[in-house]
C-alpha positions in Angstrom: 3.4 2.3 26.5 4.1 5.9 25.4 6.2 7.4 23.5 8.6 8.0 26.4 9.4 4.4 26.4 10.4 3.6 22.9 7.0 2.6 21.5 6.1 2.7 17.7 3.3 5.6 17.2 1.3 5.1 14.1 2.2 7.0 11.2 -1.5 6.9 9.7 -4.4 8.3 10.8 -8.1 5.5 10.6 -9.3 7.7 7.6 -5.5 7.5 5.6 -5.7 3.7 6.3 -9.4 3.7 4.4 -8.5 5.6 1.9 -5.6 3.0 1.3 -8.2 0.4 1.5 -10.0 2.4 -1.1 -7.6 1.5 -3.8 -8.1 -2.3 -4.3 -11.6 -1.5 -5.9 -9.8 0.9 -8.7 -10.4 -1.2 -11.6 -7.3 0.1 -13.1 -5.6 -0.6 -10.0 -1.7 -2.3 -10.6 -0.9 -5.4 -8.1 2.9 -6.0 -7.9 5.2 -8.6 -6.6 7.9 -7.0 -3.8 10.6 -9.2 -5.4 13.2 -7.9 -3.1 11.1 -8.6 0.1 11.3 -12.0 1.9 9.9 -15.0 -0.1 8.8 -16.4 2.5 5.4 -14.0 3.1 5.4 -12.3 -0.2 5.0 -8.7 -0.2 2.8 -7.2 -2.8 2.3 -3.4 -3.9 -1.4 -2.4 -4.9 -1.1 0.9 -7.5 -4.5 3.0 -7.9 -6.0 6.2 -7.6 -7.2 7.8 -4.4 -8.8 11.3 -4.1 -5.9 13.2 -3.8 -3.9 11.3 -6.3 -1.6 7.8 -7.2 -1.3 6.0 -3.8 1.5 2.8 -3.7 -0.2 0.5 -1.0 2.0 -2.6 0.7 0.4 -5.3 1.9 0.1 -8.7 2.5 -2.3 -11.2 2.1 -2.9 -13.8 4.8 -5.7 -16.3 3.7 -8.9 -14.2 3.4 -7.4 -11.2 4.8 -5.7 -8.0 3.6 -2.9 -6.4 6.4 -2.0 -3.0 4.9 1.9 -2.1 5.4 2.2 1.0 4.5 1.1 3.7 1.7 3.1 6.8 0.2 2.4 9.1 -2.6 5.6 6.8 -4.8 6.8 8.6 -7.8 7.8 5.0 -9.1 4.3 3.8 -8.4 2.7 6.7 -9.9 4.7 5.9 -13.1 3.8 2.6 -13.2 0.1 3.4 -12.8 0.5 6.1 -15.7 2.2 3.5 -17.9 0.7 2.6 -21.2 -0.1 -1.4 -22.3 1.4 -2.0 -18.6 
């Protein structure tokens, strides 16, 4: 399906993705609880530095596995990273 037909196109490129991926080995990485999100599949937020600054991952975690959401340069995220005795 193209995009003529009402498909999703991805909105990351491979190389943003492992860059995302990147951040669960920052040892001052933040992992967060999506409260609002369903409870039924919690959504989590994973906080850490990437090369070109504070990166707020979403995920989930299914067993064993990781599926990455989404990531965005948050301002929130960034302050919560920045935050002292967090």
């Amino acid at each position: 399906m193209g995009p003529e037909e009402g498909s999703a196109q991805p909105t990351q490129t491979w190389s943003q993705l492992c860059g995302s991926a990147a951040l669960f080995f920052d040892p001052l990485r933040v992992i967060a609880v999506d409260e609002a999100h369903s409870k039924k599949e919690p959504r989590l937020f994973c906080i850490g530095r990437s090369r070109h600054g504070i990166v707020t991952v979403r995920f989930i975690q299914r067993g064993d596995r990781i599926r990455i959401i989404g990531a965005g340069y948050w301002r929130k995220g960034k302050q919560l990273y920045e935050k002292p005795n967090r």
